[in-house]
Biopython code that builds the backbone (N, CA, C, O; Angstrom):
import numpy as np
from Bio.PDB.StructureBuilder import StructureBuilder

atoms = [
    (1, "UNK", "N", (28.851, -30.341, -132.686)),
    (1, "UNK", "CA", (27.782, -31.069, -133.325)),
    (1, "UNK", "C", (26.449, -30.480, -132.866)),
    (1, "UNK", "O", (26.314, -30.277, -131.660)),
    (2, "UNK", "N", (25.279, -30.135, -133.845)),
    (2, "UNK", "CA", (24.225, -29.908, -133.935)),
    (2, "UNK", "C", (23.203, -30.992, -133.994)),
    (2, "UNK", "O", (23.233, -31.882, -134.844)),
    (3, "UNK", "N", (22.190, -30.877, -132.953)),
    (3, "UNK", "CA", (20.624, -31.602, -133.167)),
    (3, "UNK", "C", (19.922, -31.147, -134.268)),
    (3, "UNK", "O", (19.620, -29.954, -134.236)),
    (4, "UNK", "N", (19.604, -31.756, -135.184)),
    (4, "UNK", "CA", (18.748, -31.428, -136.126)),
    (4, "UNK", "C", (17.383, -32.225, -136.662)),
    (4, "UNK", "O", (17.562, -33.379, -136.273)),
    (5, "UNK", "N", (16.404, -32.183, -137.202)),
    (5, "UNK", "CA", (15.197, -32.755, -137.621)),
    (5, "UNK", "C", (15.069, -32.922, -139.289)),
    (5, "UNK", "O", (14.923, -32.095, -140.190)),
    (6, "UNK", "N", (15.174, -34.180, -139.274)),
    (6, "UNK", "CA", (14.811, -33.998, -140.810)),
    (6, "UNK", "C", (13.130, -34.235, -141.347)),
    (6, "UNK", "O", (12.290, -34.840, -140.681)),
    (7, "UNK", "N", (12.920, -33.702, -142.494)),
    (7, "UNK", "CA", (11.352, -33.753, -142.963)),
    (7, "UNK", "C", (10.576, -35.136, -142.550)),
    (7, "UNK", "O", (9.354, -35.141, -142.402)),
    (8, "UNK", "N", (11.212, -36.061, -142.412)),
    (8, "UNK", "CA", (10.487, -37.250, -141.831)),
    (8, "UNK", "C", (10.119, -37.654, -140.682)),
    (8, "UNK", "O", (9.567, -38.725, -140.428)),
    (9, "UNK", "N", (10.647, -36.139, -139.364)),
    (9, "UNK", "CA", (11.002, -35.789, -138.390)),
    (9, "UNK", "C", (11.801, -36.709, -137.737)),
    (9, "UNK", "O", (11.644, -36.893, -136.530)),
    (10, "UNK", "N", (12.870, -37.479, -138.545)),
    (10, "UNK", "CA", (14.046, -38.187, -137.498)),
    (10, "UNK", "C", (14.873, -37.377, -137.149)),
    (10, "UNK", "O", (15.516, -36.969, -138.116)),
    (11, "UNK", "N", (15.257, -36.810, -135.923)),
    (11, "UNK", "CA", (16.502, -36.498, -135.311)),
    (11, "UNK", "C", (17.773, -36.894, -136.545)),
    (11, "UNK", "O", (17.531, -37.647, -137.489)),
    (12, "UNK", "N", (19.042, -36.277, -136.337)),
    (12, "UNK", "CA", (20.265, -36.338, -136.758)),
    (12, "UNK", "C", (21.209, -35.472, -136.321)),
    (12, "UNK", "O", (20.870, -34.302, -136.139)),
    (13, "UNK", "N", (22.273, -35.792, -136.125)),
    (13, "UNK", "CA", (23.517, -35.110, -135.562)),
    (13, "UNK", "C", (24.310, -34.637, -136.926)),
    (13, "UNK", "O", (24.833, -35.480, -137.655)),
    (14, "UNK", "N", (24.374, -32.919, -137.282)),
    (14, "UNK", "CA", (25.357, -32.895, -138.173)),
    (14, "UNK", "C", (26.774, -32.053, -137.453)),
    (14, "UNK", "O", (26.661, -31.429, -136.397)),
    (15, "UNK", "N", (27.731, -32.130, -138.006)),
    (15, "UNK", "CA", (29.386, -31.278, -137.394)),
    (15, "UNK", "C", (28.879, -30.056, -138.324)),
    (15, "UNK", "O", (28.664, -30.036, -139.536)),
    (16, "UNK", "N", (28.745, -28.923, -137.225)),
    (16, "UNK", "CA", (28.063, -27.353, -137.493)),
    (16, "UNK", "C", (30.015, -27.239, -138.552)),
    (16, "UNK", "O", (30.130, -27.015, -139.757)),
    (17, "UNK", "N", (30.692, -27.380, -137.973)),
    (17, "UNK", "CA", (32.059, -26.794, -138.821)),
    (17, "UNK", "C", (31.800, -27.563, -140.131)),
    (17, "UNK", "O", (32.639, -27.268, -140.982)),
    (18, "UNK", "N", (31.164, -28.189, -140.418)),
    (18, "UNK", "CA", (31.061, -28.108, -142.209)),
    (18, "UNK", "C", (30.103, -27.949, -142.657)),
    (18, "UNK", "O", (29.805, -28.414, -143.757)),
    (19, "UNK", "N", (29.128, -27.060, -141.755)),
    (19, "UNK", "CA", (28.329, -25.684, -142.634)),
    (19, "UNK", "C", (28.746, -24.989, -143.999)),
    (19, "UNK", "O", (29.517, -24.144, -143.544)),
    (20, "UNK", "N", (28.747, -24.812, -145.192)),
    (20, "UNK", "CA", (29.068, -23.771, -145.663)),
    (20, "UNK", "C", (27.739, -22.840, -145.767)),
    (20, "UNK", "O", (28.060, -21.655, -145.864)),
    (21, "UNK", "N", (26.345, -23.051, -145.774)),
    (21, "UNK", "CA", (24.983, -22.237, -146.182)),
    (21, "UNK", "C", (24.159, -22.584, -145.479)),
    (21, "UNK", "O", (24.315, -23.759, -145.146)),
    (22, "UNK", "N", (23.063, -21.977, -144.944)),
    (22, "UNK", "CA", (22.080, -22.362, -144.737)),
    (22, "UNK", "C", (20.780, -20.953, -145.676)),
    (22, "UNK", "O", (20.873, -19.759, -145.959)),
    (23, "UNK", "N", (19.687, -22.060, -145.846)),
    (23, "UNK", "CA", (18.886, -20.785, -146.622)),
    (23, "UNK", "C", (17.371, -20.817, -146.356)),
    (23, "UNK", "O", (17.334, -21.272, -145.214)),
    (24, "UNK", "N", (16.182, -20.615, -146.715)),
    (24, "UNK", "CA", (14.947, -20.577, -146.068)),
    (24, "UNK", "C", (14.175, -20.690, -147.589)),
    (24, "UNK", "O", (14.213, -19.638, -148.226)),
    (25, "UNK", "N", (13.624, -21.594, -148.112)),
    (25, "UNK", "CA", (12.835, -21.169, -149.661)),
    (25, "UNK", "C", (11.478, -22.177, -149.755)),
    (25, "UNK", "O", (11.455, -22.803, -150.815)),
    (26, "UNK", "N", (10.501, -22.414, -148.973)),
    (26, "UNK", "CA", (10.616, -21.801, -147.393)),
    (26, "UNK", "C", (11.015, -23.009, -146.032)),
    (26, "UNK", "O", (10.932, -22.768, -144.828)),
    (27, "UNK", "N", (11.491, -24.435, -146.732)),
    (27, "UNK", "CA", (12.015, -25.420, -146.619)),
    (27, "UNK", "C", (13.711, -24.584, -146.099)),
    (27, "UNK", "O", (14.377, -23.789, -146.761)),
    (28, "UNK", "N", (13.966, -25.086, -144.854)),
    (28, "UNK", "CA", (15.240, -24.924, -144.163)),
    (28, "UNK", "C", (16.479, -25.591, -144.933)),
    (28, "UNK", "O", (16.827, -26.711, -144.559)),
    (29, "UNK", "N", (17.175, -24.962, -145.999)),
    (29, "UNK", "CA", (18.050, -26.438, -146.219)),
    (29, "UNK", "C", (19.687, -25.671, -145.872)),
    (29, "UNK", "O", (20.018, -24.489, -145.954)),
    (30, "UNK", "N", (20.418, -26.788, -145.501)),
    (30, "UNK", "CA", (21.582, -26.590, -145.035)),
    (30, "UNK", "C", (22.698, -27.103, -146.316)),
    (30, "UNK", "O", (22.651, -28.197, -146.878)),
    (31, "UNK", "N", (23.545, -26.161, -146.552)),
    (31, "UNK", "CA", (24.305, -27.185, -147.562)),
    (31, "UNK", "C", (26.182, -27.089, -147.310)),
    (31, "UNK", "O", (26.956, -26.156, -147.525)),
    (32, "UNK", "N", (26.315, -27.851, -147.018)),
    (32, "UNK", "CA", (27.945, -28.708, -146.691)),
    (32, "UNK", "C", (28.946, -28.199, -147.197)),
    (32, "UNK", "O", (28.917, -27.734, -148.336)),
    (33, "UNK", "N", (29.943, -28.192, -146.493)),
    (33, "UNK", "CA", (31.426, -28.119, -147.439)),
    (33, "UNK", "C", (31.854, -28.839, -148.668)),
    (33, "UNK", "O", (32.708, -28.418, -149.448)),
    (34, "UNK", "N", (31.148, -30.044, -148.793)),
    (34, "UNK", "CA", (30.588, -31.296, -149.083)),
    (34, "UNK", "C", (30.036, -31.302, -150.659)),
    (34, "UNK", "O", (30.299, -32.068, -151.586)),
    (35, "UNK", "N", (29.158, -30.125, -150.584)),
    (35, "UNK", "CA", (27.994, -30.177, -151.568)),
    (35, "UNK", "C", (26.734, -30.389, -151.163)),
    (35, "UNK", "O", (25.800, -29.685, -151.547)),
    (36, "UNK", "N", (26.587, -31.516, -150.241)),
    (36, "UNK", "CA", (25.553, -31.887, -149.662)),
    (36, "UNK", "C", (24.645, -31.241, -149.504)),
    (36, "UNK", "O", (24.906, -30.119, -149.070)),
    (37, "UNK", "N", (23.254, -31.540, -149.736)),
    (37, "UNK", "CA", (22.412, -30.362, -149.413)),
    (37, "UNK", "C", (21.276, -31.299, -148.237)),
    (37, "UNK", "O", (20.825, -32.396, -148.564)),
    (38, "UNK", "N", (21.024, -30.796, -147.197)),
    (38, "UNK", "CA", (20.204, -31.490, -146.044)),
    (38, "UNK", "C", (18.969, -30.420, -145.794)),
    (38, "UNK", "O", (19.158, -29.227, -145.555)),
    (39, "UNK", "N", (17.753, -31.012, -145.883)),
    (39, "UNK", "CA", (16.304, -30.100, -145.646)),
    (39, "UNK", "C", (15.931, -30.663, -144.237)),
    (39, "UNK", "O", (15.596, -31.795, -143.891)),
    (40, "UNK", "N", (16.133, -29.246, -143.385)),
    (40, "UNK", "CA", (15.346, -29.582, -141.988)),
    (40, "UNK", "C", (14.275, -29.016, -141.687)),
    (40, "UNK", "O", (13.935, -27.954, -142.210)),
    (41, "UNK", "N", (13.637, -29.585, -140.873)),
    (41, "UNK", "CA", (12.165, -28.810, -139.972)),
    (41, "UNK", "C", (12.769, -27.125, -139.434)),
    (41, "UNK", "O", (12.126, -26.075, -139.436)),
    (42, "UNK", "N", (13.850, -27.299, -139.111)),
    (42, "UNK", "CA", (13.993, -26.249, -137.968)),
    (42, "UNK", "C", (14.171, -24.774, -138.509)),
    (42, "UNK", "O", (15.113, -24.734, -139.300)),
    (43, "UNK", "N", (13.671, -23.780, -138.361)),
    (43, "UNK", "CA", (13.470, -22.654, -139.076)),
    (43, "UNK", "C", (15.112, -22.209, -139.289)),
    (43, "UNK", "O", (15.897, -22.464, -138.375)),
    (44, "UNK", "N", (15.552, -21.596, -140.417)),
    (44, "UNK", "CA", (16.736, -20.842, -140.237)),
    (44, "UNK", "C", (17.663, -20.259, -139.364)),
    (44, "UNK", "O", (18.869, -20.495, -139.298)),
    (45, "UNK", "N", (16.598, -19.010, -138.301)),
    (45, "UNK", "CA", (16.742, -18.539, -137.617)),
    (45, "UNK", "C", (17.566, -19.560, -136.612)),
    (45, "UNK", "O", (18.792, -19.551, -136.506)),
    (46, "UNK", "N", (16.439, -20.675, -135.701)),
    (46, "UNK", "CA", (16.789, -21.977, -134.895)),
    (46, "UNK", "C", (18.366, -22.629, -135.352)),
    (46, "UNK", "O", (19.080, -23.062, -134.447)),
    (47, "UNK", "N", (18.730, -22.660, -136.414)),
    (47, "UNK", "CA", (19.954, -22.954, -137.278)),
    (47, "UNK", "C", (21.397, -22.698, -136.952)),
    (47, "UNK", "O", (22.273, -23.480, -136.581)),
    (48, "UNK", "N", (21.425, -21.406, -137.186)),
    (48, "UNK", "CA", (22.235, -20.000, -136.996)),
    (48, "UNK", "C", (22.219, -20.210, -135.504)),
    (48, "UNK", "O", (23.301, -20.483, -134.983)),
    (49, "UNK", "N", (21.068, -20.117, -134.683)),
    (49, "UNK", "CA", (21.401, -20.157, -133.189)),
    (49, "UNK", "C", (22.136, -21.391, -132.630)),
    (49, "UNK", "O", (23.169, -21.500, -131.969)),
    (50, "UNK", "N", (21.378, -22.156, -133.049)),
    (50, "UNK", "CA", (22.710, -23.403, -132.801)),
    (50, "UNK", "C", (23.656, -23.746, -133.115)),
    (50, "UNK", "O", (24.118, -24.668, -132.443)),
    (51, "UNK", "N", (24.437, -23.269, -134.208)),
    (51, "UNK", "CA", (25.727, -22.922, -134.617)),
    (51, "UNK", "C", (26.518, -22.095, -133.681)),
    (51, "UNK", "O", (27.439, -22.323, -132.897)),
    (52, "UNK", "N", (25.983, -21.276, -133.959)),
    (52, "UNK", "CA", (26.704, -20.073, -132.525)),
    (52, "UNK", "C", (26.608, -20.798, -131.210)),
    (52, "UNK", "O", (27.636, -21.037, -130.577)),
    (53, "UNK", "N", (25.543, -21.123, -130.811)),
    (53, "UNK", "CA", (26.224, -21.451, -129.567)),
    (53, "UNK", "C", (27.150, -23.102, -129.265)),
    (53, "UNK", "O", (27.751, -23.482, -128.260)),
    (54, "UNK", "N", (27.013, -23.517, -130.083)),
    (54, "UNK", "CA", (28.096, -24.758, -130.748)),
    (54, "UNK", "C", (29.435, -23.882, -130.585)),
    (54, "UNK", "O", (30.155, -23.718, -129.600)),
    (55, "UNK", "N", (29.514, -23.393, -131.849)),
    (55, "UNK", "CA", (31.089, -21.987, -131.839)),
    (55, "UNK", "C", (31.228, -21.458, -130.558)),
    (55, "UNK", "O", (32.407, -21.450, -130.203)),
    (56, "UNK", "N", (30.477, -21.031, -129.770)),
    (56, "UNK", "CA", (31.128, -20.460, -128.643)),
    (56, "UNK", "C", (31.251, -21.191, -127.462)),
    (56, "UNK", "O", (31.869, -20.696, -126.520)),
    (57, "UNK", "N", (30.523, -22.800, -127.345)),
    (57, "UNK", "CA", (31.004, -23.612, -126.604)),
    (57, "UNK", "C", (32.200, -24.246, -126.878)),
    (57, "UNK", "O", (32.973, -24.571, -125.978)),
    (58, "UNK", "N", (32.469, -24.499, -128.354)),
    (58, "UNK", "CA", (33.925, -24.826, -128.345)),
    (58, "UNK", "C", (35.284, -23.529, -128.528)),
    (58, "UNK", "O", (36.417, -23.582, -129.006)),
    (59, "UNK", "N", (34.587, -22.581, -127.970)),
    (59, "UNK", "CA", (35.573, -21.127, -127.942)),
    (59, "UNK", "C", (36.026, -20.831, -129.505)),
    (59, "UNK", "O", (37.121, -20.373, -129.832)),
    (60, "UNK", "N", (34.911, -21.201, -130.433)),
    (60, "UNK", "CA", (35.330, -21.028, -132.116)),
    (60, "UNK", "C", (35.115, -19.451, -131.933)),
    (60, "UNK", "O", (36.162, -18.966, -132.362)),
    (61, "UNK", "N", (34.408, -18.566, -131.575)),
    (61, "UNK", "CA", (33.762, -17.057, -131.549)),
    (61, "UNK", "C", (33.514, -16.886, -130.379)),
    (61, "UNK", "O", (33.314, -17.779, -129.556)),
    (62, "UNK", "N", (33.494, -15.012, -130.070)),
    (62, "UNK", "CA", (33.213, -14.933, -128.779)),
    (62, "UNK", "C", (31.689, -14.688, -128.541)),
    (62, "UNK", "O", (30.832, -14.527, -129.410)),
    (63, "UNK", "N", (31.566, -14.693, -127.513)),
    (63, "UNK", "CA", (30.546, -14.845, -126.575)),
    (63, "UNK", "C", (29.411, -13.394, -127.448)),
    (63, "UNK", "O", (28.222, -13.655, -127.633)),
    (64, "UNK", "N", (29.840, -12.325, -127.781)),
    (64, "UNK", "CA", (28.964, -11.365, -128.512)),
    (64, "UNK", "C", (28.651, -10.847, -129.860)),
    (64, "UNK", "O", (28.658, -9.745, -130.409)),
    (65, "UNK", "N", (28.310, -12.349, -130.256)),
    (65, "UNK", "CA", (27.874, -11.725, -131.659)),
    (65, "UNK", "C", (26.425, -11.441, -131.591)),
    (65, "UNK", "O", (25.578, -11.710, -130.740)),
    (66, "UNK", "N", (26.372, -10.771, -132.818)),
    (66, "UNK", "CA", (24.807, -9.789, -133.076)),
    (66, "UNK", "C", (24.289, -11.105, -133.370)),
    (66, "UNK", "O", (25.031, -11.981, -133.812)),
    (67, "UNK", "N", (22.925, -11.319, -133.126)),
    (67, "UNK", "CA", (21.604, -11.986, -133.539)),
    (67, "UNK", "C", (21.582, -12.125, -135.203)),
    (67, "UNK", "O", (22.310, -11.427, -135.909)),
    (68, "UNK", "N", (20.920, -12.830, -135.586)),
    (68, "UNK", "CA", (20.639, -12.590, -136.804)),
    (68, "UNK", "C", (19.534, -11.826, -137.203)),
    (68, "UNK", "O", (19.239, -11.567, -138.370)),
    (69, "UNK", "N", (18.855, -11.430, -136.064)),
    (69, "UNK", "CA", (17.679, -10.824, -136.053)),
    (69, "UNK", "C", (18.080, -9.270, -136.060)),
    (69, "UNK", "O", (17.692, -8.258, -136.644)),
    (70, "UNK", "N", (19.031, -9.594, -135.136)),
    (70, "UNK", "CA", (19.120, -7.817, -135.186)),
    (70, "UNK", "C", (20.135, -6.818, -136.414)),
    (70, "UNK", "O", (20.436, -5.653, -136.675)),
    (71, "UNK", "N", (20.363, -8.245, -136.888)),
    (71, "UNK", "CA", (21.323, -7.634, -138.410)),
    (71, "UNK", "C", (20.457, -6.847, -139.445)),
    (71, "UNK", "O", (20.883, -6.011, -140.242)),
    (72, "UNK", "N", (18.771, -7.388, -139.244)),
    (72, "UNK", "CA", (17.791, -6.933, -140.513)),
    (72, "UNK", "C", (17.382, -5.692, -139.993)),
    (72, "UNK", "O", (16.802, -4.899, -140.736)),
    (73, "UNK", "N", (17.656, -5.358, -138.557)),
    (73, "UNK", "CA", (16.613, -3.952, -137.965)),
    (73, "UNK", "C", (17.703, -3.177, -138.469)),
    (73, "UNK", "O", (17.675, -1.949, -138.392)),
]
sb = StructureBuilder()
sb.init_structure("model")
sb.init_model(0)
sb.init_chain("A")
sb.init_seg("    ")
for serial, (resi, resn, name, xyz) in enumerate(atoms, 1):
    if name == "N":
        sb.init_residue(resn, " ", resi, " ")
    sb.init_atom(name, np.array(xyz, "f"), 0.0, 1.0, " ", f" {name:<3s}", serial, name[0])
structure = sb.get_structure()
């Protein structure tokens, strides 16, 4: 489970494993296995990082994946 902010800036807890998207336009929105589509404060980037380290605290991925940053260089 992920900390997240929604536009009204309330806190919310979503389960990162039913991620299917996240996208930047320029509103953060996350959208579900679900359908669901959720708009957060937290930049993309911030997103992705907390997923991963979610996944690798529950041993979902290992410990060295590339950045998302360093996928664009």
């Amino acid at each position: 489970m992920i900390r997240l902010t929604r536009l009204n800036r309330k806190q919310f807890i979503v389960n990162a494993l039913l991620i299917e998207g996240i996208e930047e336009t320029p509103d953060t929105i996350i959208t579900l296995i679900t359908g669901k589509k959720i708009t957060v404060l937290e930049p993309m980037t911030d997103v992705v990082q907390l997923v991963t380290q979610y996944m690798q605290t529950i041993g979902s991925i290992a410990g060295t994946i590339k950045s998302i940053d360093s996928e664009g260089s």
